[in-house]
Each structure stands twice: as C-alpha cells, then as structure tokens.
N, C-alpha and C positions, 0 to 999 in steps of 0.2 A: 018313883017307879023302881020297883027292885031289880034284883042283879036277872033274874030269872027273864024278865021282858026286856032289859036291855040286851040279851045275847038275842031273844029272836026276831027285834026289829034289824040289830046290825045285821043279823043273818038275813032275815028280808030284803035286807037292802043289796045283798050281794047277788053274784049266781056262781055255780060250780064255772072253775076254767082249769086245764091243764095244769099239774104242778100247784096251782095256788088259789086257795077256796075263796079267797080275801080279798078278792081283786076285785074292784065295785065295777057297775055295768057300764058304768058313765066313760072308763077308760079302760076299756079290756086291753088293751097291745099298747099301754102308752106309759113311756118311762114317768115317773112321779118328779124325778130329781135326779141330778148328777150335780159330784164334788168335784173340783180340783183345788187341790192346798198344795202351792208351792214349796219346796222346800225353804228353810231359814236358816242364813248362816250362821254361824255364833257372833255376834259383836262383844264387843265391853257395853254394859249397859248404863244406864243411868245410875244415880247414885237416890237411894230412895229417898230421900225427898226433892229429889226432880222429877223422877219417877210417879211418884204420889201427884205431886203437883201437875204432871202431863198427861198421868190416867195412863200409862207404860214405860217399860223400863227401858226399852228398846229403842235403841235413836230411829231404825229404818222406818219401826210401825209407827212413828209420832207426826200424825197426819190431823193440825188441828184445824176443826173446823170455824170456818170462817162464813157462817150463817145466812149465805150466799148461793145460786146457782151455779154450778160449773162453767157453765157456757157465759159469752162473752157476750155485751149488749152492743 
C-alpha cells in the first residue's frame, strides 16, 4: 500500500476534535498514558564487570529476577 492510502485510511479512522485532529474515535477524552520516574540519587556504582554480569551498574536498580510469581503460595 503506498504512502498516499496509508495517510487516508489513518485519516479515516480518526474524526476532527478540538485542538487535535489525531485523536481516534475510540477514545475521544481518554488519557493514552501517564509517566512517573522517580527521581535517582547518585550511588557509587558497580564496577563493570559486576555491572556487565548484573545487567546495571547501579546497586539500587539490581532487582534479579527470580523466575517466580511475586505473590506468596
């Protein structure tokens, strides 16, 4: 399909709304997403090859996973 028929079925698929042409029908008033990122303090990090070996350098983020459910049986 060229670039020509993909802009008018995306376009078909939307409708005009206030402010934002793009906004599909399916969710006219509905947030998509919202972030929050905590902030990070500085640590001393790992030494890179613990780092390497732990997938981060960062002691706080080294949350290994242990192939498990969270919840308790």
């Amino acid at each position: 399909m060229d670039e020509t028929k993909l802009d008018a079925v995306a376009t078909a698929s939307m409708h005009p709304h206030p402010g934002n042409p793009n906004v599909p029908t399916s969710c006219p008033a509905m947030t998509v997403a919202m972030l929050y990122v905590p902030v990070q303090v500085w640590e001393t990090p790992y030494d890179a090859e613990t780092g390497l070996a732990r997938g981060t350098i960062f002691p706080s983020l080294d949350k290994p996973f242990v192939g498990e459910g969270s919840w308790a049986r």
